[in-house]
Backbone as a ProteinNet text record, in pm:
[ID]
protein_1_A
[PRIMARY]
XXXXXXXXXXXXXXXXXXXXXXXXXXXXXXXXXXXXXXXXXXXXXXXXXXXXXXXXXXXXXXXXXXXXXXXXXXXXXXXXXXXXXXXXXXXXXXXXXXXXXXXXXXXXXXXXXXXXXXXXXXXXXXXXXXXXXXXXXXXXXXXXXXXXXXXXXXXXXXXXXXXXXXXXXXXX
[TERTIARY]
2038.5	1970.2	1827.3	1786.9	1661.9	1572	1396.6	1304.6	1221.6	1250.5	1171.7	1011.3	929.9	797.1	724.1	649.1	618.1	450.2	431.5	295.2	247.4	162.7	121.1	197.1	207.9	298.9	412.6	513.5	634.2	620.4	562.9	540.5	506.2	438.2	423	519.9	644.4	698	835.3	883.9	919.4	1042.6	965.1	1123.7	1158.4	1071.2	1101.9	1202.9	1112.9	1265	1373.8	1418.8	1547.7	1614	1617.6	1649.3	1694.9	1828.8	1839.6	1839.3	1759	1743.3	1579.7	1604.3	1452.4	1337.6	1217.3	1166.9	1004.6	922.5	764.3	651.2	516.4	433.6	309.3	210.3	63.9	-3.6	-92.5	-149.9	-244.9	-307.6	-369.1	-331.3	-212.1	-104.2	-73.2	-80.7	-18.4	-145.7	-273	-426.6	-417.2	-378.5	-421	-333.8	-247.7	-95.8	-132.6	-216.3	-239.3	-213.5	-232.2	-252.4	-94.6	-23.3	120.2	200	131.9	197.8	158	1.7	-26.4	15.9	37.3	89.5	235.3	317.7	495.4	544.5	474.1	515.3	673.2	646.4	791.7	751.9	609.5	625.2	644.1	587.2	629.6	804.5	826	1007.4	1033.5	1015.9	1069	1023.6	920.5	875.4	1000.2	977.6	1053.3	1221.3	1300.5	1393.2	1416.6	1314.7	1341.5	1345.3	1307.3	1326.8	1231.4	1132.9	942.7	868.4	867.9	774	626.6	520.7	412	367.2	331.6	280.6	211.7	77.9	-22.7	-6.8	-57.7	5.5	-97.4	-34	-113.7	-212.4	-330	-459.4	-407.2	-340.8	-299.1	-202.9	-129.5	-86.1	-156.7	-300.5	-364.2	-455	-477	-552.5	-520	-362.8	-254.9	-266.9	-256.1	-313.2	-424.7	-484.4	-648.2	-693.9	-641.4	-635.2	-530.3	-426.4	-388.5	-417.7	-448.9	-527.1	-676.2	-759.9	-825.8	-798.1	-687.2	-683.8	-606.8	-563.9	-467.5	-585.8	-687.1	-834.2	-779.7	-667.4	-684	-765.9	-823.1	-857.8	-945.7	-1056.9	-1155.1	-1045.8	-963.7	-860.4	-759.9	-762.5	-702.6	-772.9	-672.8	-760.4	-698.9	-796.1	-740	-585.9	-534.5	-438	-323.1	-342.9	-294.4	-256.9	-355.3	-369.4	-244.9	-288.4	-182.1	-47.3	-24	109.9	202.1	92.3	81.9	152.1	70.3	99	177.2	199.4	349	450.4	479.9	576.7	641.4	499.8	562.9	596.8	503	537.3	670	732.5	884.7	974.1	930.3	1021.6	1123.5	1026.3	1077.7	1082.5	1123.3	1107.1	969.3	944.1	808.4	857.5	800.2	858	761	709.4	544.9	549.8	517.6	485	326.8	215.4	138.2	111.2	65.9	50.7	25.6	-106.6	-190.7	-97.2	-45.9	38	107.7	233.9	347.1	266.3	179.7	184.4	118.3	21	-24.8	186.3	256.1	385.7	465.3	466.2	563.6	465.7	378.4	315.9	291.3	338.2	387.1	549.1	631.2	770.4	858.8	784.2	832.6	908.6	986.6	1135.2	1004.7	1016.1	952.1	1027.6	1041.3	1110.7	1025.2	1026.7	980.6	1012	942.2	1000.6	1007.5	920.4	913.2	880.1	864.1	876.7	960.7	963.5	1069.8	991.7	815.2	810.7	758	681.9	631.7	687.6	714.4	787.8	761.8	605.4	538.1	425.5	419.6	308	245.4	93.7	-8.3	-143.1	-214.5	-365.6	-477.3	-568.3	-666.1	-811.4	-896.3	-1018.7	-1064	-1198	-1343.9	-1417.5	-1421.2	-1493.4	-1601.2	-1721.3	-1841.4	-1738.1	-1732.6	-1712.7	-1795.9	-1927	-1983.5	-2071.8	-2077.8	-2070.6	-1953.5	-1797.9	-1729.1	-1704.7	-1815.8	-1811.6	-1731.5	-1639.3	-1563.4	-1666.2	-1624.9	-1720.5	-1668.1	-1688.9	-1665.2	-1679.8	-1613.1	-1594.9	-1736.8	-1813.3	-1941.1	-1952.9	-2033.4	-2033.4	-2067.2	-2192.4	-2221.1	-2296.6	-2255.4	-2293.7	-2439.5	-2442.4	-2587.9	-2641.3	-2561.3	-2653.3	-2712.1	-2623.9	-2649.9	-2637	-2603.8	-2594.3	-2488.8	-2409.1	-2283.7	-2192.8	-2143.3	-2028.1	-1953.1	-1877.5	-1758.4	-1596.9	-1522.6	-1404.6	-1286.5	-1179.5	-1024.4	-953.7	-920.8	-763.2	-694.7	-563.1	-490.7	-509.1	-488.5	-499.7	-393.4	-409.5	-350.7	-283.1	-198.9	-128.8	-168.6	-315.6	-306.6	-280.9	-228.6	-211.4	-79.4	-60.1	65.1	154.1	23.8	87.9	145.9	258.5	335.4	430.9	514	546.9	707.2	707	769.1	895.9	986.2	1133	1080.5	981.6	964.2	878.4	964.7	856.7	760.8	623.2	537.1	520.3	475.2	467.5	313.1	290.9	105.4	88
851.9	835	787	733	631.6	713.6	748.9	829.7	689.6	753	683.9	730.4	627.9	709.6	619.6	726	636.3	657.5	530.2	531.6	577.4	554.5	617.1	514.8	428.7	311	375.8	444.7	460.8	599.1	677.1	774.4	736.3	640.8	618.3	548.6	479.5	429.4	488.5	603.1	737.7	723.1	675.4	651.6	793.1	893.6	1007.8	1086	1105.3	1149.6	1093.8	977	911.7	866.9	935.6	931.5	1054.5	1108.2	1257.9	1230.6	1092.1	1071	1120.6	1276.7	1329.8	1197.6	1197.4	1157.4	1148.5	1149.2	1121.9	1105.4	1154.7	1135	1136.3	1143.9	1182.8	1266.9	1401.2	1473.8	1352.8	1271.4	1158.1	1114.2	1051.1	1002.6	1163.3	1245.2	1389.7	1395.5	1378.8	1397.4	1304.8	1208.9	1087.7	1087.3	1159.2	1183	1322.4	1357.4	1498.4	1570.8	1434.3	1470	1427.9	1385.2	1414	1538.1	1601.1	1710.1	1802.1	1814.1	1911.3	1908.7	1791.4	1789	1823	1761.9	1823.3	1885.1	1922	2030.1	1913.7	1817.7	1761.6	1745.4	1706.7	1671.6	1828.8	1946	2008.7	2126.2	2024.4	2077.1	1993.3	1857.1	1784	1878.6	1897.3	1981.8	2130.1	2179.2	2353	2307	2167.5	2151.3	2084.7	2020.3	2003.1	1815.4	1747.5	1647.4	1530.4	1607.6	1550.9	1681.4	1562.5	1661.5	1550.7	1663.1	1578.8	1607.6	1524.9	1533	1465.5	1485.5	1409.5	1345.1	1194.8	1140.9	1152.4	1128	1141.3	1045.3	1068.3	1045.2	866	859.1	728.4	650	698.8	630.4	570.3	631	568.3	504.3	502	418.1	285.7	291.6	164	86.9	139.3	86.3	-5.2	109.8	16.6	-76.8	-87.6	-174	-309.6	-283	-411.6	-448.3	-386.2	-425.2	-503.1	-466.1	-530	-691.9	-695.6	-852.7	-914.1	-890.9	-961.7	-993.7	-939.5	-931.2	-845.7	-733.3	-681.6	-544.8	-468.1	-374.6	-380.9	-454.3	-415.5	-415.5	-405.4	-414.5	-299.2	-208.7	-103.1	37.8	176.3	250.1	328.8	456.4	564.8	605.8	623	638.8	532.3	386.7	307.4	301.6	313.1	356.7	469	562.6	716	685.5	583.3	578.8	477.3	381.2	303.3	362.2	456.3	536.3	611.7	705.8	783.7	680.2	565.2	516.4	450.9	457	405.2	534.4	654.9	742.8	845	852.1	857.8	755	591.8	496.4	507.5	506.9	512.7	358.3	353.7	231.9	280.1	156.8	201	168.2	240.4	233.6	169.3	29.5	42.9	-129.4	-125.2	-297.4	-328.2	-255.9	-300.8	-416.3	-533.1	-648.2	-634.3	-592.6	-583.1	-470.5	-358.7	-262.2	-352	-394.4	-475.7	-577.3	-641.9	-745.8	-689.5	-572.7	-531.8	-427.9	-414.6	-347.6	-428.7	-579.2	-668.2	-676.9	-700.8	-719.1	-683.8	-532.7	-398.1	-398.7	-516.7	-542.1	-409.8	-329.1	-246.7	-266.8	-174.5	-217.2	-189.9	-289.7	-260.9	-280	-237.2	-172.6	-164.3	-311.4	-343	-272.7	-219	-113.2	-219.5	-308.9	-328.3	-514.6	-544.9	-666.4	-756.9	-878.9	-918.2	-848	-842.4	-822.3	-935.1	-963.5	-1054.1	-1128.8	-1300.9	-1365.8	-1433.7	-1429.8	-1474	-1375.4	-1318.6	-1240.5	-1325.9	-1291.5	-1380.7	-1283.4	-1358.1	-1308.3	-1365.5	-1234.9	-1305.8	-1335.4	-1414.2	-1456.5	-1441.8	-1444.6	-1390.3	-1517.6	-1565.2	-1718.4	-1755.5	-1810.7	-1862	-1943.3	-1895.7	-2048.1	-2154.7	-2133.1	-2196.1	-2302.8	-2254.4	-2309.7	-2323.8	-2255.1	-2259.5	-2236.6	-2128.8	-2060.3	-2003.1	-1980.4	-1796.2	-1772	-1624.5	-1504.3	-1347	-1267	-1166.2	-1097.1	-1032.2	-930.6	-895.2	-943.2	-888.8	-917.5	-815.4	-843.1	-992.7	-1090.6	-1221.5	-1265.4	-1399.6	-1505.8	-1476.9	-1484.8	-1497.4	-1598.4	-1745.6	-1820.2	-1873.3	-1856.7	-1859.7	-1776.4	-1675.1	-1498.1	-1513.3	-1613.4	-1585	-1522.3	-1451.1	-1354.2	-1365.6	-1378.8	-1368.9	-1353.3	-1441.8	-1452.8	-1401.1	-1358.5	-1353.5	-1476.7	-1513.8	-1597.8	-1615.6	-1631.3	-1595.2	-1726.9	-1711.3	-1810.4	-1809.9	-1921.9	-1922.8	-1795.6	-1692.4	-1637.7	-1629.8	-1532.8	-1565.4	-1470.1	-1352.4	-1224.3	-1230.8	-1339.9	-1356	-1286.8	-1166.9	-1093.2	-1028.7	-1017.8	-902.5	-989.8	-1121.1	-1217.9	-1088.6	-1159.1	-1094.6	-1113.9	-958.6	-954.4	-863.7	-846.3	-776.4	-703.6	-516.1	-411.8	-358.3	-344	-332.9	-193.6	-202.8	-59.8	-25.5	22.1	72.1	167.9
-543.8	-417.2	-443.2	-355.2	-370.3	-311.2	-354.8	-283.5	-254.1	-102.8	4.8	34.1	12	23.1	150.1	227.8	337.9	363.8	414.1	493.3	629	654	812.6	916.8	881.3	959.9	1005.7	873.9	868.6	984.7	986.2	1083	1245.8	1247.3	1378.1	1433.8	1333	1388.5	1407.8	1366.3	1402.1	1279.4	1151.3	1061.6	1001.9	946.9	908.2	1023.5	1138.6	1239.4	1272.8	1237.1	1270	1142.9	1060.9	947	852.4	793.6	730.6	591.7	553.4	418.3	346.3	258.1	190.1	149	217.1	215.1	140.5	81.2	12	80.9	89.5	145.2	34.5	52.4	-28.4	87.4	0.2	91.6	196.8	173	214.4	357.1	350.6	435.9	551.2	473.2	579.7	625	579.9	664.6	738.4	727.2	843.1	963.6	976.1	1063.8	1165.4	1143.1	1157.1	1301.1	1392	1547.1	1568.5	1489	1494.1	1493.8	1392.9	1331.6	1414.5	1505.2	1581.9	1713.1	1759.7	1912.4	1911.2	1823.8	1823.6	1666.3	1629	1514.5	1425.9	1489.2	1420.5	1325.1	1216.3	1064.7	1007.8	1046.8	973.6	1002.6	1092.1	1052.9	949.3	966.6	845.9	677.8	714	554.5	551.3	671	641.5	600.5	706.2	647.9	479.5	423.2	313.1	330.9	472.5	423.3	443.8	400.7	380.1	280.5	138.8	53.1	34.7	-14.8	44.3	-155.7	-217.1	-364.3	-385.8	-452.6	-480.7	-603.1	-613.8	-724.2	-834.3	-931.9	-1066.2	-1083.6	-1151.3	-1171.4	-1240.3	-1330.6	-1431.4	-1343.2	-1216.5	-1157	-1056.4	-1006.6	-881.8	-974.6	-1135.2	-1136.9	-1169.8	-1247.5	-1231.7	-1114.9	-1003.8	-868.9	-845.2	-835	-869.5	-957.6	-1089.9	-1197.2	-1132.9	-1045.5	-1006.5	-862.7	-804.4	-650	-706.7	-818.1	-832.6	-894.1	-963.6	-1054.7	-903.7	-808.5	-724.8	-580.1	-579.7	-508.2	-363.9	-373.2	-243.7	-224.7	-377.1	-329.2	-266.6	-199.1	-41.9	11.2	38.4	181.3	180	73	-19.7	116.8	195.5	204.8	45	26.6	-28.7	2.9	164.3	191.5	112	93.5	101.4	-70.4	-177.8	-306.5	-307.3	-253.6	-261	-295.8	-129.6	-136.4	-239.9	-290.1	-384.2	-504	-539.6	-703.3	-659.3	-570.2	-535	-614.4	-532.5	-506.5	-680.3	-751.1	-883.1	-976.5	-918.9	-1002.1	-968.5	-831.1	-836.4	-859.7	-870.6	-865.1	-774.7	-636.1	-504.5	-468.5	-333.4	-234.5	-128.8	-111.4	5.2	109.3	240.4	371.8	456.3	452.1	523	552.2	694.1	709	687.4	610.1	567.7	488.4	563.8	436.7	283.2	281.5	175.4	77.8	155.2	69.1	14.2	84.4	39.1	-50.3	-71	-165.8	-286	-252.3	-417.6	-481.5	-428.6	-446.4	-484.8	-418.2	-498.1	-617.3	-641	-786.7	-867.4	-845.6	-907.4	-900	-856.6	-856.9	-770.5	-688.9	-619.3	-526.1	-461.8	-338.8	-209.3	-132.8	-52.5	145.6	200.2	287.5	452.6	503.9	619.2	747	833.1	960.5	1049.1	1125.8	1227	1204.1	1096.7	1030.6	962.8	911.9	810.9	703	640.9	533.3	530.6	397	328	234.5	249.2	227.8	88.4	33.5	-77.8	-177.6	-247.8	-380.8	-362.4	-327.4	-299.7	-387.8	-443.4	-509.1	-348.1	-384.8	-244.5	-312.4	-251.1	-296.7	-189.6	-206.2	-101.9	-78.4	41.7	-6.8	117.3	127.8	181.5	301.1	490	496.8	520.9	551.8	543.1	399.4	331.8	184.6	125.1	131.7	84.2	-91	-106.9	-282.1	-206.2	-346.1	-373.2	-444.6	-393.6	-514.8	-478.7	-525.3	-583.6	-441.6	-382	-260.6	-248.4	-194.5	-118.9	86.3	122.1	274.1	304.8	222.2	262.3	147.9	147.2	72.3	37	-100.1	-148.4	-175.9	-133.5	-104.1	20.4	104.4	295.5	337.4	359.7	378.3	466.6	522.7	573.3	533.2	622.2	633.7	534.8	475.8	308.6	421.7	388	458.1	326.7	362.5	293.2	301.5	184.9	195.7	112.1	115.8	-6.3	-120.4	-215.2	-333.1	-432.7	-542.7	-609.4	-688.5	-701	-829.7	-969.3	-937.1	-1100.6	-1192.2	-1121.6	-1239.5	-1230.6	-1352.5	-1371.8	-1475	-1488.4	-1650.8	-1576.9	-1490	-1428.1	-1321.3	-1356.7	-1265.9	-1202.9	-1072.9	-987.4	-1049.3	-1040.1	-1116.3	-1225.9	-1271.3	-1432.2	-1339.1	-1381.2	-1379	-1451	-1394.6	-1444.1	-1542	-1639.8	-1731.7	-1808.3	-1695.4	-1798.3	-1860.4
[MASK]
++++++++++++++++++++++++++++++++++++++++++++++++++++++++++++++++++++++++++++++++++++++++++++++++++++++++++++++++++++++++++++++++++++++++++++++++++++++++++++++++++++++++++++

């Protein structure tokens, strides 16, 4: 059986309750849900029945994370929550449950099963760059251009952390 690990997405979009398959969270993900759990007590039946465990992931797995959210340029776009469920998901060698862009593409690049709710999913592994539009430099994730102080835009770019090409799981 496959451990399903989910994001705050996957909760709002009510996949833990319509589903009798045991499911993954990060304490992270259970903080951010919270006004769920207090208005209908439904996340924590899922916990008393056994089919939502909440585990914090290991220190070498969120920093595997972070080590590839940074070469692929999504960690500004990374929350903590989003990291969590990140390293959960490699450190049970689960599937992820989450139509988060930015999740799903630092996860395919980590060659992870990734598992669209309310989407097709993401159709291409994309690296992102930070770029001037008004000058049009890339540069390094800052709020604005240090040479015109304009704003710093996202867009995806060329593929270049190719030391981990999609199909081959990653092993740090």
């Amino acid at each position: 059986m496959v451990s399903r690990v989910l994001d705050a997405t996957s909760f709002y979009a009510g996949v833990p309750f319509s589903s009798q398959e045991k499911s993954f969270t990060t304490p992270l993900v259970f903080e951010e849900i919270k006004h769920i759990k207090k208005n209908h007590g439904a996340v924590q039946t899922l916990i008393d029945l056994g089919r939502l465990s909440i585990i914090e992931p290991e220190k070498k797995f969120t920093d595997m994370i972070l080590e590839k959210a940074n070469q692929t340029g999504d960690l500004p776009s990374l929350s903590k929550e989003d990291v969590s469920v990140l390293a959960l998901c490699i450190q049970i060698d689960g599937e992820l449950i989450t139509d988060d862009y930015t999740v799903s593409n630092v996860a395919k690049h980590l060659d992870l099963r990734v598992i669209p709710i309310m989407t097709k999913g993401i159709s291409k592994i994309l690296d992102s760059e930070y770029f001037c539009p008004a000058c049009n430099k890339v540069l390094k994730k800052m709020s604005s251009c240090p040479i015109c102080g304009s704003k710093l835009k996202r867009r995806s770019a060329e593929r270049k952390s190719s030391s981990n090409p999609v199909g081959k799981r990653a092993v740090m």
